[in-house]
C-alpha positions as CSV (number, residue, x, y, z in Angstrom):
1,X,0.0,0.0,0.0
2,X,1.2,3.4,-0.7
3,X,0.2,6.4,1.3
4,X,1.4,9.8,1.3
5,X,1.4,11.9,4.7
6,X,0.1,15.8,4.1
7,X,1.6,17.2,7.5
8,X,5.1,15.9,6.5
9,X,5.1,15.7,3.1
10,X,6.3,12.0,2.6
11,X,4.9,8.7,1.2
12,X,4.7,5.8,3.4
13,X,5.0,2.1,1.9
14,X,3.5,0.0,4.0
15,X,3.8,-4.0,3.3
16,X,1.5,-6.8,4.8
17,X,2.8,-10.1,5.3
18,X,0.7,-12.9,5.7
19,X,3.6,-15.2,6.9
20,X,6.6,-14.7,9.2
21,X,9.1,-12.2,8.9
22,X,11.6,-13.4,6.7
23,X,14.8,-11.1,6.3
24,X,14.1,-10.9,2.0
25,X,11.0,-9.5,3.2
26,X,13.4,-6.1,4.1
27,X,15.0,-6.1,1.3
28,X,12.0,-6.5,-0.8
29,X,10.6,-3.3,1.0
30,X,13.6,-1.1,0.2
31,X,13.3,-1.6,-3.3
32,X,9.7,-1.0,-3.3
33,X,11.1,2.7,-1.0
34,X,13.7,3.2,-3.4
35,X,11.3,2.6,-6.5
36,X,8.7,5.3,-4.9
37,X,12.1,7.7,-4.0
38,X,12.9,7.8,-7.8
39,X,9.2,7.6,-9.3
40,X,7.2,9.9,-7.1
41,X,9.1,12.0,-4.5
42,X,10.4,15.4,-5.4
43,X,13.7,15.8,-3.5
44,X,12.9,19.7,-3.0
45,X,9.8,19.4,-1.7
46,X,8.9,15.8,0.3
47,X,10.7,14.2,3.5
48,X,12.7,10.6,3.0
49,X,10.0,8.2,2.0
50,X,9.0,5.5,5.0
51,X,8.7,1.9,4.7
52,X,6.8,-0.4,7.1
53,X,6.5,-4.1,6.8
54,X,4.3,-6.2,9.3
């Protein structure tokens, strides 16, 4: 899911896992924060994008 946060001006990826936490599942979250950094986020203007796996 991808949600962006008016009062701080950043999106937050936010992944849901239906099994246990398995380290990959980081990983897999940075690229989907790095792929939303360079598709999306305007440097000048929005806050590091967040990433949130549970």
């Amino acid at each position: 899911m991808l949600f962006f946060r008016i009062e701080h001006l950043r999106y937050v990826v936010i992944e849901l896992e239906t099994t246990t936490f398995d380290p990959r599942d980081a990983g897999q979250l940075r690229f989907y924060v790095a792929a939303v950094d360079e598709r999306f986020s305007i440097v000048a203007r929005h806050q590091p994008t967040v990433g949130i796996c549970s």
